[in-house]
C-alpha positions in Angstrom: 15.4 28.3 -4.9 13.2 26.4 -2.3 14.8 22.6 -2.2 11.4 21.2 -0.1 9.0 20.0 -2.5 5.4 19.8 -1.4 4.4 16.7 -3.1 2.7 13.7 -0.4 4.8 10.3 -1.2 3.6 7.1 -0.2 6.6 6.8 2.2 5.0 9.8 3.5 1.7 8.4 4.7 3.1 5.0 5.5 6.0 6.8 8.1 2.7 8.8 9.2 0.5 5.7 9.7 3.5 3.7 11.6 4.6 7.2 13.8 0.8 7.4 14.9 0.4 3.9 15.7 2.9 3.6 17.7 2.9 6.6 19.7 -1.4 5.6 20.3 0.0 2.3 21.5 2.8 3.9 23.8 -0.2 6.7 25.1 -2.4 3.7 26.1 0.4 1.3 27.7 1.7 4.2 29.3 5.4 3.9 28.3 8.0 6.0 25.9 8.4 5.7 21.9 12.5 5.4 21.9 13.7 5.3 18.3 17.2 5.9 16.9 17.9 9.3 15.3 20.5 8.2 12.7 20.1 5.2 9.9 17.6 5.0 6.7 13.8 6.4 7.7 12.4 3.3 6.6 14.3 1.0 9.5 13.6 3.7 12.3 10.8 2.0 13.7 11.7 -1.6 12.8 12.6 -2.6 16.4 9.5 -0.3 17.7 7.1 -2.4 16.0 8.6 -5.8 16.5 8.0 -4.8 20.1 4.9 -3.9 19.8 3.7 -6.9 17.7 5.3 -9.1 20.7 3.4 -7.6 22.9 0.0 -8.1 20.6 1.0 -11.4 20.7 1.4 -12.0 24.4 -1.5 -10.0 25.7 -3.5 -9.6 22.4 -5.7 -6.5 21.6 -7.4 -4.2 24.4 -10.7 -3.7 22.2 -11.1 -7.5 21.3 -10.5 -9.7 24.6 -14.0 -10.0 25.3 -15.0 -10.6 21.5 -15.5 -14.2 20.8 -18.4 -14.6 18.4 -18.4 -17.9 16.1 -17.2 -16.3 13.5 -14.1 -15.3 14.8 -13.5 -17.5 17.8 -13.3 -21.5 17.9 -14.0 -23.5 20.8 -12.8 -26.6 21.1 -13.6 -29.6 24.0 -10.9 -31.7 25.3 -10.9 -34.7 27.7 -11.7 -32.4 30.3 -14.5 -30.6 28.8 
């Protein structure tokens, strides 16, 4: 009586999707992926991602800095130019 089942859930990929993101993110900003090891799965990288989305937010993303084409960048002039 074999109790794993080898069916792919939903939950499955997303945890996959998530785990692999944010183990990339750590490999390129050179730091550690600390998450707890008790609680639900689905709240195990809540804190994980809200820090990486802060960081996104203060330094944005590596690969798009030095994209600004009209389309996705507006430029503005103030009193100053």
């Amino acid at each position: 009586d074999y109790k794993v089942k080898f069916e792919l859930s939903v939950e499955h990929v997303w945890d996959g999707y998530v785990i692999t993101s944010l183990l990339e993110d750590c490999e390129r900003r050179m730091s550690t992926l600390i998450v707890p090891h008790t609680g639900e799965q689905r709240d195990r990288f809540t804190e994980a991602m809200i820090a990486r989305n802060h960081h996104i937010q203060l330094y944005g993303y590596e690969q798009v800095r030095r994209h600004y084409c009209n389309r996705c960048t507006s430029m503005y002039e103030d009193e100053q130019g």
